[in-house]
DOTORFI-889320 format. One record per atom (N, C-alpha, C, CB): residue in three letters; atom name; z, x, y. Coordinates in Angstrom, 1 decimal, decimal comma. Glycine has a CB too. Layout:
+--------+------+--------+--------+--------+
: vexlum : lolo :      z :      x :      y :
+--------+------+--------+--------+--------+
:    Ala :   CA :      Z :      X :      Y :
...
+--------+------+--------+--------+--------+
***
This chain:
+--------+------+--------+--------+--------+
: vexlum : lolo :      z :      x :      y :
+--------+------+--------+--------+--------+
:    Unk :    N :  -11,0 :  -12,6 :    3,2 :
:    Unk :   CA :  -10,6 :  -11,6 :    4,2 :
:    Unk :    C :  -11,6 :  -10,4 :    4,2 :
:    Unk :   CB :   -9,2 :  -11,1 :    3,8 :
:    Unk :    N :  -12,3 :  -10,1 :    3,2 :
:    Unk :   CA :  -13,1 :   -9,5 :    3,2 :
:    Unk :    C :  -14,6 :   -9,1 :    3,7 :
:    Unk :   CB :  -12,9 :   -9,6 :    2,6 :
:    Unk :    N :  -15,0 :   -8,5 :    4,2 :
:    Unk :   CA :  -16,3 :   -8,0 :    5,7 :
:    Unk :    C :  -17,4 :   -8,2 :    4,1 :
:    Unk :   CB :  -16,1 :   -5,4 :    7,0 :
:    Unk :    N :  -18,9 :   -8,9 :    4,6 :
:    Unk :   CA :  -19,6 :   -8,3 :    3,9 :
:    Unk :    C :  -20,1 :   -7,2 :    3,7 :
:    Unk :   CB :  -20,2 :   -8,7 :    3,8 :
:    Unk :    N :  -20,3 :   -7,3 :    2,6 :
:    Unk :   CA :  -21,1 :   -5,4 :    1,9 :
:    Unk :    C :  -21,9 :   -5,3 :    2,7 :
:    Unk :   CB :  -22,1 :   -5,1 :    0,3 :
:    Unk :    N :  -21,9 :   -3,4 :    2,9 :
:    Unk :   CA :  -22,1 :   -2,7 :    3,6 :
:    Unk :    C :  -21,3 :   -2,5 :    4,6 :
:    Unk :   CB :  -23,0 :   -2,7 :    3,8 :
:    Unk :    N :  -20,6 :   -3,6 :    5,3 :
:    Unk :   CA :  -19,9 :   -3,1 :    6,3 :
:    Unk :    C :  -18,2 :   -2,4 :    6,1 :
:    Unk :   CB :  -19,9 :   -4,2 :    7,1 :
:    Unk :    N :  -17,2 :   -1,9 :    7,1 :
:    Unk :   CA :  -16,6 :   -0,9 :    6,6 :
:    Unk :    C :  -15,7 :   -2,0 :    6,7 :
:    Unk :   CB :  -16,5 :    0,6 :    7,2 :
:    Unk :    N :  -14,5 :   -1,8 :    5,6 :
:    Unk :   CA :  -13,3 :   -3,0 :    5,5 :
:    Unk :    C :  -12,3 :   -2,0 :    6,1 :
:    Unk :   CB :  -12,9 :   -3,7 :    3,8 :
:    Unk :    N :  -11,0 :   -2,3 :    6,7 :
:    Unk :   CA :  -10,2 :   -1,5 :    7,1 :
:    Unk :    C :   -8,3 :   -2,4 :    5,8 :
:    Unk :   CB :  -10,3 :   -1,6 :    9,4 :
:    Unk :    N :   -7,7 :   -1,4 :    5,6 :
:    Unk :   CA :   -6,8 :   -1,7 :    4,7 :
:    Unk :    C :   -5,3 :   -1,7 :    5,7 :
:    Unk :   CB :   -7,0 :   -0,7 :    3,4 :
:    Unk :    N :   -4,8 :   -2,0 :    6,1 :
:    Unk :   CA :   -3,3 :   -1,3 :    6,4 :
:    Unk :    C :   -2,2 :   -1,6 :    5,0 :
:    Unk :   CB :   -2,5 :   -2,4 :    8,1 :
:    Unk :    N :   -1,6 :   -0,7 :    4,6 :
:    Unk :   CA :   -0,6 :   -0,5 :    4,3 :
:    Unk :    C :    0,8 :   -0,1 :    4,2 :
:    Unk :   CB :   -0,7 :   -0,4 :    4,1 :
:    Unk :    N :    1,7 :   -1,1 :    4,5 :
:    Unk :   CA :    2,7 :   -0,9 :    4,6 :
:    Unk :    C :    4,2 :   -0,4 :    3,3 :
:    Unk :   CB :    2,5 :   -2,0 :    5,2 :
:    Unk :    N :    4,3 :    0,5 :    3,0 :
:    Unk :   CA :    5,4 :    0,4 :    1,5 :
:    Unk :    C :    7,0 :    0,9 :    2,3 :
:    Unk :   CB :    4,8 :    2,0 :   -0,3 :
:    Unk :    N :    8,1 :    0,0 :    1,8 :
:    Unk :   CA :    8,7 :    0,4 :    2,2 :
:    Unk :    C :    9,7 :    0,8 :    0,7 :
:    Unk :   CB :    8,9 :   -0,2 :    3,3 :
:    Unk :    N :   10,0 :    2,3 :    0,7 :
:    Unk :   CA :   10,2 :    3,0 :   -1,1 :
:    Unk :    C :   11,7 :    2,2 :   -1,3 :
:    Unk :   CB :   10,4 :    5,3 :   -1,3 :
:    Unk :    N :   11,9 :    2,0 :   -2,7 :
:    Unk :   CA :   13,3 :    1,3 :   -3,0 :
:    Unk :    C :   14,7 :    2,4 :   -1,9 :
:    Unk :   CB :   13,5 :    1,4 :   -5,3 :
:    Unk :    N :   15,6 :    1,9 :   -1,8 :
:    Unk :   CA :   16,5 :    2,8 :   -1,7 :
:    Unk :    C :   17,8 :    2,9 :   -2,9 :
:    Unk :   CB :   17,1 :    2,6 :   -0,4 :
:    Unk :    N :   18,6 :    4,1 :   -3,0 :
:    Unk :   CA :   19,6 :    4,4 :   -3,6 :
:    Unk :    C :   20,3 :    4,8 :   -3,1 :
:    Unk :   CB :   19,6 :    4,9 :   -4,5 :
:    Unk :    N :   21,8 :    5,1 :   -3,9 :
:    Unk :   CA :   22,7 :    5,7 :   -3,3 :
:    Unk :    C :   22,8 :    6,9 :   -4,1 :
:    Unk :   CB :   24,0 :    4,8 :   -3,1 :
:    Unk :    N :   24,3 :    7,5 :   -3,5 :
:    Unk :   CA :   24,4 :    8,8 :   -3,5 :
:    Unk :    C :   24,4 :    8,8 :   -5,4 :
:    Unk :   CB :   25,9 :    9,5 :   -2,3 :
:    Unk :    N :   24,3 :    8,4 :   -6,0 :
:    Unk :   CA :   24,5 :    8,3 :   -7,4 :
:    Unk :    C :   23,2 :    7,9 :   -8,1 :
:    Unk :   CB :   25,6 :    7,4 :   -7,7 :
:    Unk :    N :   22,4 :    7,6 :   -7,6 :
:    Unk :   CA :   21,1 :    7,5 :   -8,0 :
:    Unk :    C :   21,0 :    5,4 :   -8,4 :
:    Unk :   CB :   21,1 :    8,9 :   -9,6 :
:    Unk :    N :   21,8 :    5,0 :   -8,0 :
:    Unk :   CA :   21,9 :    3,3 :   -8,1 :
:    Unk :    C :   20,8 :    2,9 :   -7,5 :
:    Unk :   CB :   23,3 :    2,5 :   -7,4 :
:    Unk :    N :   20,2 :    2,0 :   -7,7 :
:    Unk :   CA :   19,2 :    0,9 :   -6,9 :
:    Unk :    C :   20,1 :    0,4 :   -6,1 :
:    Unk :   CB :   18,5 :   -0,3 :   -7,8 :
:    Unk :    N :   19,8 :    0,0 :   -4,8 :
:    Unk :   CA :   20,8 :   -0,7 :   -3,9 :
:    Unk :    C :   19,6 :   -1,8 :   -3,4 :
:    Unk :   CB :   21,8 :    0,3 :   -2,5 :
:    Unk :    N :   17,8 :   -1,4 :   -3,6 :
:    Unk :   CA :   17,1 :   -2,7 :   -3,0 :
:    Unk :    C :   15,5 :   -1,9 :   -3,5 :
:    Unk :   CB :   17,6 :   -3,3 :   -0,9 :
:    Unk :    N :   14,7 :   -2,9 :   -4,0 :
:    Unk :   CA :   13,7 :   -2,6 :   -4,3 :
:    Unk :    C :   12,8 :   -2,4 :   -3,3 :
:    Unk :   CB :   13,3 :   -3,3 :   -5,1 :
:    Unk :    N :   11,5 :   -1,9 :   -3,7 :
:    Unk :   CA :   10,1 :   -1,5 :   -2,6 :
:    Unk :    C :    9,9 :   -2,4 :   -2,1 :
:    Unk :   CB :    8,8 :   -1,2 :   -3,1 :
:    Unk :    N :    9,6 :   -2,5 :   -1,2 :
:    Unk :   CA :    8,8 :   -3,7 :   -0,3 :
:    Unk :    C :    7,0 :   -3,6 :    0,8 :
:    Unk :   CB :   10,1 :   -4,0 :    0,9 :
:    Unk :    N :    6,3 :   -4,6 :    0,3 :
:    Unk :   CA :    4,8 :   -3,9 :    0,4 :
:    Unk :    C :    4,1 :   -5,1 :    1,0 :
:    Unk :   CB :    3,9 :   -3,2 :   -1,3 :
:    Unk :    N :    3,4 :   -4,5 :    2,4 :
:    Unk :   CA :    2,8 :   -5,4 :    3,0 :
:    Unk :    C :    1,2 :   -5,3 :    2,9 :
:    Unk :   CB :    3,2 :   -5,4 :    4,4 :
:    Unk :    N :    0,4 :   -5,7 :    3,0 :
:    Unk :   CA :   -1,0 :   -5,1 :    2,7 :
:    Unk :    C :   -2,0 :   -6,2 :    3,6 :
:    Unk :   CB :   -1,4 :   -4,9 :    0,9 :
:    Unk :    N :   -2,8 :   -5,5 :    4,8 :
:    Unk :   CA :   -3,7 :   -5,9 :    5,3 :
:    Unk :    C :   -4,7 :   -6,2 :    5,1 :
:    Unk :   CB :   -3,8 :   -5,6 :    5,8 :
:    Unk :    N :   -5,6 :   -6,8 :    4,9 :
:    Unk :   CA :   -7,2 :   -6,7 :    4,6 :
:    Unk :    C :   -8,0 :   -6,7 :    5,7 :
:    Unk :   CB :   -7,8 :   -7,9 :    3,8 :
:    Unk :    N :   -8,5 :   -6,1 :    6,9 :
:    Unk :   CA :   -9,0 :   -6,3 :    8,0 :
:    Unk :    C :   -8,7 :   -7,2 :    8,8 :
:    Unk :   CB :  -10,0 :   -6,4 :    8,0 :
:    Unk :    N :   -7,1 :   -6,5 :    8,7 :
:    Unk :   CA :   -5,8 :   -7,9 :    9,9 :
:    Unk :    C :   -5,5 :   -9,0 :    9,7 :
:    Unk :   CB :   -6,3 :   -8,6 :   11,3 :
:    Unk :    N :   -6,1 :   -9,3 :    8,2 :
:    Unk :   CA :   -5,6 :  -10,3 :    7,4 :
:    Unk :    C :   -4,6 :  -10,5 :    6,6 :
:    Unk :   CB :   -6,2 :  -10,7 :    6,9 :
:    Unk :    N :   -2,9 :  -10,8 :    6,6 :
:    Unk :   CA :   -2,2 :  -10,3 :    5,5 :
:    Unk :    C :   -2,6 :  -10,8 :    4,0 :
:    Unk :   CB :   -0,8 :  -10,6 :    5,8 :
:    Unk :    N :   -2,9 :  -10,0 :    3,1 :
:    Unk :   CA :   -2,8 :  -10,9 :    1,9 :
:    Unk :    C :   -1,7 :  -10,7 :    0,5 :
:    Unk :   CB :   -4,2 :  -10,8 :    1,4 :
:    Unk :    N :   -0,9 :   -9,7 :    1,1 :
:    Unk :   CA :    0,5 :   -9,4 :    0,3 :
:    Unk :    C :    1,5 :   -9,2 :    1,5 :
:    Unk :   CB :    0,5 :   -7,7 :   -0,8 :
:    Unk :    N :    2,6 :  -10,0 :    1,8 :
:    Unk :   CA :    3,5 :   -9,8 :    2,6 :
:    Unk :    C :    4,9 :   -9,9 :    1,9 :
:    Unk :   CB :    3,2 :  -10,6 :    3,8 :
:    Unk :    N :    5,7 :   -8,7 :    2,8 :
:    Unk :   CA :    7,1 :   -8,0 :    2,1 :
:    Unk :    C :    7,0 :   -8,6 :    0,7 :
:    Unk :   CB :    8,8 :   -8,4 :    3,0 :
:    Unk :    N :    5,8 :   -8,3 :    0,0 :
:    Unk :   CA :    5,9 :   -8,4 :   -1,7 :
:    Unk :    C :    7,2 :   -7,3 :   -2,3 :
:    Unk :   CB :    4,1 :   -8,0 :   -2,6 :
:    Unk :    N :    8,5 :   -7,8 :   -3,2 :
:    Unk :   CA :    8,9 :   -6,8 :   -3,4 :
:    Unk :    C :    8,4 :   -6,6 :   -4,8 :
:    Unk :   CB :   10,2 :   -6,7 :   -3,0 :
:    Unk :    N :    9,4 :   -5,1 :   -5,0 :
:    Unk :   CA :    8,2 :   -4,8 :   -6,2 :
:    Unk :    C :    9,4 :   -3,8 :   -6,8 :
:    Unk :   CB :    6,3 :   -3,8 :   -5,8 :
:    Unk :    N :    9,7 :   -4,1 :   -8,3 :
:    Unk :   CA :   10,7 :   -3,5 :   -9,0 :
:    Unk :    C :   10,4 :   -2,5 :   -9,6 :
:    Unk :   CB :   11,3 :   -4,1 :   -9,7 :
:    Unk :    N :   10,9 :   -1,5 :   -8,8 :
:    Unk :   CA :   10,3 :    0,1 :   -9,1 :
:    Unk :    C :   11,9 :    0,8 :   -9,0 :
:    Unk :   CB :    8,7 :    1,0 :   -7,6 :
:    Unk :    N :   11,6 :    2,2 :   -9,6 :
:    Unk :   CA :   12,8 :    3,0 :   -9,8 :
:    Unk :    C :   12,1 :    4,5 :   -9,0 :
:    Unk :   CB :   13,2 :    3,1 :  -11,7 :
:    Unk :    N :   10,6 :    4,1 :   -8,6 :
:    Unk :   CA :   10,0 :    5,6 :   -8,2 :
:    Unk :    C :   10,8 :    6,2 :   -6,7 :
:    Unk :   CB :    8,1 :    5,4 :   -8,0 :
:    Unk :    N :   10,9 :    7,3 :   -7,0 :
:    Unk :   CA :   11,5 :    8,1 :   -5,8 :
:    Unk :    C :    9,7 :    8,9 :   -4,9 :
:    Unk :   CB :   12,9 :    9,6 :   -6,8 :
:    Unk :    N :    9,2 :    8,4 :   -5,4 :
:    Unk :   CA :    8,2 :    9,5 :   -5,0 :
:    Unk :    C :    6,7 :    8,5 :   -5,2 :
:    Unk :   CB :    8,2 :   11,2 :   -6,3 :
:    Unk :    N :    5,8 :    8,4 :   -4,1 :
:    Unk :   CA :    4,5 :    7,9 :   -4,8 :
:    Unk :    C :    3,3 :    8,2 :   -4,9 :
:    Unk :   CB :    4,3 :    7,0 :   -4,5 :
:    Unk :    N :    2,1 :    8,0 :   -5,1 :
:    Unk :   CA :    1,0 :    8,7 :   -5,5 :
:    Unk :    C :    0,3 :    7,6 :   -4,6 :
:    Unk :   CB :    0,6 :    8,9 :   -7,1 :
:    Unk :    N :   -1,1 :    8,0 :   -4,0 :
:    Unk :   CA :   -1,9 :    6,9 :   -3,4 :
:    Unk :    C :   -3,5 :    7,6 :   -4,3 :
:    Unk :   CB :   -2,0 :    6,8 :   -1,1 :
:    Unk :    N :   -4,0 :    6,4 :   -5,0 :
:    Unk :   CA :   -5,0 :    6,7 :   -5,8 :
:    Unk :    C :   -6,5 :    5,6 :   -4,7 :
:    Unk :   CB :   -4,5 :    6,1 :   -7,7 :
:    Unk :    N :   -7,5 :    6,0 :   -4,8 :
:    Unk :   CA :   -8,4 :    5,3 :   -4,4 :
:    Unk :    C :   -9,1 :    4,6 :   -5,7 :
:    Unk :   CB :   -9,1 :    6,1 :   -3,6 :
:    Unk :    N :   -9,8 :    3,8 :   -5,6 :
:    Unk :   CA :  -10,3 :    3,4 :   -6,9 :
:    Unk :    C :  -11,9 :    2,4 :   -6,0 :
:    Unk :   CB :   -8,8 :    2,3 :   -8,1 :
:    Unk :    N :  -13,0 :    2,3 :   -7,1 :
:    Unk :   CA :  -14,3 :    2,0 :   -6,8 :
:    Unk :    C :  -14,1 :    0,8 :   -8,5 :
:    Unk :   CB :  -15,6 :    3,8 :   -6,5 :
:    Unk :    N :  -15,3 :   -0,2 :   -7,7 :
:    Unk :   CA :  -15,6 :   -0,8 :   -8,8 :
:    Unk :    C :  -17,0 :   -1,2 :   -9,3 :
:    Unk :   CB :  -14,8 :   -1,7 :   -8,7 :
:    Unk :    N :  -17,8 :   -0,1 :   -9,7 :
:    Unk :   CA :  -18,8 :    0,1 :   -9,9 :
:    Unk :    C :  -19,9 :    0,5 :   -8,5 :
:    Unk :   CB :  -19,0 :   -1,1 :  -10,7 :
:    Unk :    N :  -19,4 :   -0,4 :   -7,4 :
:    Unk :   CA :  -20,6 :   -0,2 :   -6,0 :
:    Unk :    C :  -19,8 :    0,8 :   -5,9 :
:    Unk :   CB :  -21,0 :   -1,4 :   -4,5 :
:    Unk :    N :  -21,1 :    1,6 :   -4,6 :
:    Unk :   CA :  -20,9 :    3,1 :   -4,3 :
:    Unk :    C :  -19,8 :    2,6 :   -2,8 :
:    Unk :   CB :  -22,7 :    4,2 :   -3,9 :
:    Unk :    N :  -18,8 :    3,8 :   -3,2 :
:    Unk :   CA :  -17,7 :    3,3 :   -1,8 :
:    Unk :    C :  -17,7 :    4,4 :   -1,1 :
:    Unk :   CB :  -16,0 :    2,9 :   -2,0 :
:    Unk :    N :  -17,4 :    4,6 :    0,2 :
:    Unk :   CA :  -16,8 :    5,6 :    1,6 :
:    Unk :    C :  -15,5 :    5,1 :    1,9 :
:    Unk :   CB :  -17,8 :    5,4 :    3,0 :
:    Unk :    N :  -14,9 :    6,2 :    2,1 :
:    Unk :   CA :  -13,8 :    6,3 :    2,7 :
:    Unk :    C :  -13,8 :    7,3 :    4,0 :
:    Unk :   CB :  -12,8 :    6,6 :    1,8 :
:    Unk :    N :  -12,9 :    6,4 :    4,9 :
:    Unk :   CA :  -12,9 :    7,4 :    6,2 :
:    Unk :    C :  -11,5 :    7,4 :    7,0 :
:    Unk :   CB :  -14,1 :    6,8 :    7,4 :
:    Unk :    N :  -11,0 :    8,0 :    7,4 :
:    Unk :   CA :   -9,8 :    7,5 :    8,5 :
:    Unk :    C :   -8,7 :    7,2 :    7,6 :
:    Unk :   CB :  -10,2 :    6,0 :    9,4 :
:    Unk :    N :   -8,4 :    8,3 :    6,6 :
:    Unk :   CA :   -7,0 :    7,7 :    6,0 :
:    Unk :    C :   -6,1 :    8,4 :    6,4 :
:    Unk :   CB :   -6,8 :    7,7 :    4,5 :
:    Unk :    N :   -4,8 :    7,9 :    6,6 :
:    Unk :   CA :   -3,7 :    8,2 :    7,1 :
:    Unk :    C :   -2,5 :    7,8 :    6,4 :
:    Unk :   CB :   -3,6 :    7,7 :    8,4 :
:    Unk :    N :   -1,5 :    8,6 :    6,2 :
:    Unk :   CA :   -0,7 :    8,4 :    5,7 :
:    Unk :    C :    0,5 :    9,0 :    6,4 :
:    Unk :   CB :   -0,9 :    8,7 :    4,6 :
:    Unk :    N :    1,6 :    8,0 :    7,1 :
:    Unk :   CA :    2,6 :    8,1 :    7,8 :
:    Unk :    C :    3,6 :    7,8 :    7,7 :
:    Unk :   CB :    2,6 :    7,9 :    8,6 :
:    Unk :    N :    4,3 :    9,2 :    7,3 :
:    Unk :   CA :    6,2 :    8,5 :    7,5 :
:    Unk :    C :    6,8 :    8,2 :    8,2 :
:    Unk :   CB :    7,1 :    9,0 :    7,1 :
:    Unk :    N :    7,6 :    6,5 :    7,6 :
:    Unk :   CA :    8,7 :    6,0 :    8,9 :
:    Unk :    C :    9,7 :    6,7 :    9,1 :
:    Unk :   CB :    9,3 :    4,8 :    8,7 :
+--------+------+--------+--------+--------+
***
């Protein structure tokens, strides 16, 4: 799924955060789609988390990376 180097890869992500109820109960875990340049390669993966809140970290692996065009939108 991946463009060769140098060119720009585009990511979509989708998370959708666990929900609870009025008591703080799990009623259904995270659910996470993830694109690779319109390719799915994680679809509605769910994912057993308790987080109310999330962090988006970028990460490099040794080659030099650019980022452009990030967006982050709530449903």
């Amino acid at each position: 799924a991946a463009a060769p180097p140098l060119q720009w890869q585009t990511y979509d992500v989708d998370l959708t955060m666990p929900r609870f109820d009025a008591n703080g109960i799990k009623l259904s875990n995270a659910i996470l789609t993830v694109r690779l340049n319109g390719i799915i390669i994680h679809n509605h993966l769910e994912i057993d988390s308790n987080a109310k809140k999330v962090s988006i970290g970028l990460q490099d692996h040794i080659n030099r990376l650019q980022y452009r065009n990030i967006w982050v939108l709530e449903k």
